[in-house]
N, C-alpha and C positions, 0 to 999 in steps of 0.2 A: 706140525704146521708146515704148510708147502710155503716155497722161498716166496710165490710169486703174491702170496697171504701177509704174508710176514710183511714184506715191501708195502703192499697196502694201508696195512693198520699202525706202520710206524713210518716210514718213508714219506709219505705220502704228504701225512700230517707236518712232519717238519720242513717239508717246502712250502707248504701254505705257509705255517705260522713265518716263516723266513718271509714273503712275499709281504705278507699284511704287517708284520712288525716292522721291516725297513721302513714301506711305506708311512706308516703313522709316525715314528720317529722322524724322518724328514719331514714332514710337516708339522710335526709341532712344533722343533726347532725355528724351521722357516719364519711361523711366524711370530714366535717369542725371541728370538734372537735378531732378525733380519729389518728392515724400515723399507717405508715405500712413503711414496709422496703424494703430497693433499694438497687439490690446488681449487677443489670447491667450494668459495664462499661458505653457503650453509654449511658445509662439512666440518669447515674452520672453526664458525660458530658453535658448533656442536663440542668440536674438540675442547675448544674454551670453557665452554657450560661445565662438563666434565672434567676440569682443572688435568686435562691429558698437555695440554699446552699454555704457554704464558701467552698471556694476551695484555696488552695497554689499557689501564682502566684508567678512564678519566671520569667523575665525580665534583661538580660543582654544587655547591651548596645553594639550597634556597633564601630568598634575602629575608632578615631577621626582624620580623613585625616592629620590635619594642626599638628601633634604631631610632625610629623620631629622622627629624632633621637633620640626624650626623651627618658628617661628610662622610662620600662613601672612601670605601680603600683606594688606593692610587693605582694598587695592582691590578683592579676590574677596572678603571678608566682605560677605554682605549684612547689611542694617541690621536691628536685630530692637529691639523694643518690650518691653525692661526696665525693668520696674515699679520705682519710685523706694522706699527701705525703710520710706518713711513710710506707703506706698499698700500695701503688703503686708500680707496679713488675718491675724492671731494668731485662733488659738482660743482663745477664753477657756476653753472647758470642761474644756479640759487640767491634770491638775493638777500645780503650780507644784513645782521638782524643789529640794529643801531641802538645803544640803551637809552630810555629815555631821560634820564638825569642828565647826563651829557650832554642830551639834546638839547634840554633847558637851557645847560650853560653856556651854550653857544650861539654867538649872535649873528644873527640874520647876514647875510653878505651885501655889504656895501657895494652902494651904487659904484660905478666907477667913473673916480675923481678926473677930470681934465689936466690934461699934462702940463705942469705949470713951469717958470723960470725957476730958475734957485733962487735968483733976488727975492721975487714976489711969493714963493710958496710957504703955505702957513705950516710951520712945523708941526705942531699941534696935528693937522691932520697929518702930516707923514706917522707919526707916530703912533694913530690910532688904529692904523694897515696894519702893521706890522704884528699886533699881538692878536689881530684877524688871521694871517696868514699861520702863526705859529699854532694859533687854535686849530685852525683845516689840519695840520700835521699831526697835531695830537689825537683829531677824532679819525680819522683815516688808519692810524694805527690800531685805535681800540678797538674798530669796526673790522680790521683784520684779524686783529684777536678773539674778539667777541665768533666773528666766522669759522677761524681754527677752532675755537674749544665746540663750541656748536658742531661743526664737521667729526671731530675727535670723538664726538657721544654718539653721532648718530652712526660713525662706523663700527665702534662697539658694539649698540645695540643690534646692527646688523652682522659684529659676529656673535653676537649672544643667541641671535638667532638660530643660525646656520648651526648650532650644539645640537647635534642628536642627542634624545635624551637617555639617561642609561637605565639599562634593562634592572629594575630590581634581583633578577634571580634569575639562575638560568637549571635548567630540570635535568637531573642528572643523566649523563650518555655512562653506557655500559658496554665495555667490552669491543674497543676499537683494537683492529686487528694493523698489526705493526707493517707485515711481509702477508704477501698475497700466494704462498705455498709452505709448506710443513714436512719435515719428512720425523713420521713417526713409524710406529713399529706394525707390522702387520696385525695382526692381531687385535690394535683400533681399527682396522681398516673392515675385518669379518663384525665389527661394531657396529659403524656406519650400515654393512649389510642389513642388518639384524634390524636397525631405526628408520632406514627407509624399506626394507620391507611391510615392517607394520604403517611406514607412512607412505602412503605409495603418489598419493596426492590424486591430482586431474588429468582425464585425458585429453587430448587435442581437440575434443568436444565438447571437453566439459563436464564429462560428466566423470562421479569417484569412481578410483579404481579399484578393484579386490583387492585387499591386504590378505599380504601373504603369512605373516606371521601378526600373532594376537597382543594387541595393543595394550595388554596388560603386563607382561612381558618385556615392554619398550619401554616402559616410564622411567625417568629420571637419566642416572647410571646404568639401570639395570643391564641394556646392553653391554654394556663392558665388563659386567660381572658374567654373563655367560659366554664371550667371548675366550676371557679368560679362563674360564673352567675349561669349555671343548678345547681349546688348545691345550690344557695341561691336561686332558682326557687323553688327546691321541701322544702325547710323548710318553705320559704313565703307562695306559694300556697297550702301545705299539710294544716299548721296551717285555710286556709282562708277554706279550704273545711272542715275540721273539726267544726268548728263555723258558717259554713254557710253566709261568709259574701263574695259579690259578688261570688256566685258560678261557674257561667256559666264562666263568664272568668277565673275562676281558674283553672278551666280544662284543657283549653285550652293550656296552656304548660305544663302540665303533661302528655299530650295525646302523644304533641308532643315529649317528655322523651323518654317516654316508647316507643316507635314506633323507636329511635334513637336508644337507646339501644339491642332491638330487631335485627336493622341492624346493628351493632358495633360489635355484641358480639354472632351471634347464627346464621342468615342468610347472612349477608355478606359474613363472612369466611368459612359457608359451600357453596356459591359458587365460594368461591378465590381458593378454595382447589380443584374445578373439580370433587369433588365425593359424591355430595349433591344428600341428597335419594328426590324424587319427585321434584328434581331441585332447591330445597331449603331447605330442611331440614338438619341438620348438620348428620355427618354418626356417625351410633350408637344411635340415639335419641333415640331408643324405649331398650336402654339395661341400666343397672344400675351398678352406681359406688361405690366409697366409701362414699360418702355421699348421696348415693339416687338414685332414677332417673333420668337419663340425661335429660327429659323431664323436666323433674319440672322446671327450671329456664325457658325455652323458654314459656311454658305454664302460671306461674307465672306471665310474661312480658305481657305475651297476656292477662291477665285477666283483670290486674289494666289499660292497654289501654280501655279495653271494658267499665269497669266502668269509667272510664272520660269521657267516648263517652255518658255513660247513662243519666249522672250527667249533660252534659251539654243538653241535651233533655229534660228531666222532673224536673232540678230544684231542690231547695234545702228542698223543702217540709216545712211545718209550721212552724216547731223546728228548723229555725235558724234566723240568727241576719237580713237577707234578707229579710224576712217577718216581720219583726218589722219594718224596715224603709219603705220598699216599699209597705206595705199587699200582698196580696192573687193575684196572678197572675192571668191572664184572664181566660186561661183556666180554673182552678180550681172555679172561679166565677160561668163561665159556666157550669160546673162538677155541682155545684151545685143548678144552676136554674134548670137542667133539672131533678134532684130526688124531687122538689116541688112534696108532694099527688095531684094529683089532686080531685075536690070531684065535684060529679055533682048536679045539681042544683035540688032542692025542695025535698033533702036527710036529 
């Protein structure tokens, strides 16, 4: 076998597998090891649903039918701003409610007596004033009394009034979110991808948009159960194509990655969006951003597909752990029966 053969069917093979195993290994690391941050509402919620994050649960009970007329707890009373009885406004203009007993016993007011000598004045009437006057003083007070307590009831009732009255029950809130960002691990993040791809929602018209991945597949958890597996797919199978150990099937689900990803992330959404150049390609592919060419990730995606596709065709070549247990695959036996010299006879 010429050197330049040799090179081919062993060399060859462990650049690739070196190229696509680095790759997979940093990324699956990246996103089982590494956190990035969530600062979208819904996203939040989501993470909460999925017990990926703690969240503030607050839970109020409904009020309990057989309570009757208990008083309620003091803890569900909220605090209210009753006026002290001294700060409570009386109307003066009101007039003052006189009882009638009293009224009985009190005698008419005398005419008023002509001013007399001391010699000649009859005592008798000086005396009969006198428990006149004391009377006015007596009923004058009770009539301020009687006003005060009167006053005193009706600003009561006027705060009894102003009581809002309390909610029997209040219906339980779930899931109030504490901090308005998160930093979780990558890998919830290819999650999130995964539940708004199958929910893609409305367009700016209104109308639904394609889902890009199938809605049966998004339920519950389930995104974070395939999350986690394609992550631990590319660090298992990157390390197995790097060392060459079972090659051909290691491919096989990075092929399948990378072709996911490709429709996730570059053609999908250039045709959810309606304005895909050649029907598929995202708009703007060929112009460049702040980190590059817009190309380069779709092309990037398409490359390490092409080499899982290579790697599972031609194998992992001499240089790996596959050729130590199984030897030299057929082909390559073959490959090398057929560069036997031949030498012809009676030479």
């Amino acid at each position: 076998m010429s050197i330049r053969r040799s090179l081919a069917l062993n060399v060859a093979p462990l650049a690739l597998r070196l190229a696509l195993g680095a790759t997979f290994i940093w990324a699956g690391v990246s996103k089982i090891a590494h956190t990035t941050t969530v600062t979208d509402p819904q996203h939040l919620a989501l993470l909460v649903e999925w017990d990926q994050i703690d969240g503030v649960t607050t839970v109020m009970p409904d009020a309990d039918p057989d309570l009757g007329d208990q008083e309620p707890d003091p803890m569900q009373i909220p605090d209210l701003d009753i006026p002290e009885e001294d700060d409570i406004p009386v109307d003066d203009a009101t007039d003052p409610i006189v009882d009638d007993e009293s009224a009985l016993d009190t005698p008419p007011p005398a005419d008023p007596v002509p001013a007399q000598d001391d010699e000649t004045g009859d005592p008798e009437t000086d005396e009969t004033q006198l428990p006149a006057d004391d009377a006015g003083e007596d009923d004058a007070e009770s009539d301020e009394t009687v006003t005060d307590d009167e006053g005193d009831e009706e600003g009561e009732e006027e705060v009894g009034q102003s009581q809002p009255e309390l909610d029997p029950g209040v219906m339980p809130v779930s899931y109030v979110q504490a901090t308005e960002s998160a930093e979780v691990k990558r890998v919830l993040g290819l999650a999130l991808m995964i539940h708004d791809a199958a929910n893609p929602g409305v367009s700016d018209e209104g109308q639904p948009l394609m889902p890009l991945w199938p809605a049966g597949l998004a339920n519950g958890s389930l995104p974070v159960v395939i999350a986690w597996v394609a992550s631990i797919l590319e660090l298992v199978c990157g390390a197995a194509l790097l060392t060459g150990f079972f090659t051909r099937m290691a491919s096989l689900p990075l092929i399948g990655t990378m072709l996911t990803a490709m429709w996730l992330t570059q053609i999908g959404p250039a045709i959810q969006s309606g304005n895909a150049v050649l029907g598929f390609l995202p708009q703007g592919v060929f112009d460049y951003g702040a980190g590059g060419p817009v190309y380069a990730a779709l092309l990037w995606q398409f490359a390490l597909a092409a080499i899982g596709f290579a790697m599972l065709l031609i194998g992992p070549g001499c240089f790996s752990i596959d050729r130590l247990i199984f030897g030299a695959s057929t082909s390559a036996r073959e490959e090398e029966a057929r560069q036997v010299e031949f030498v012809p006879m009676g030479d």
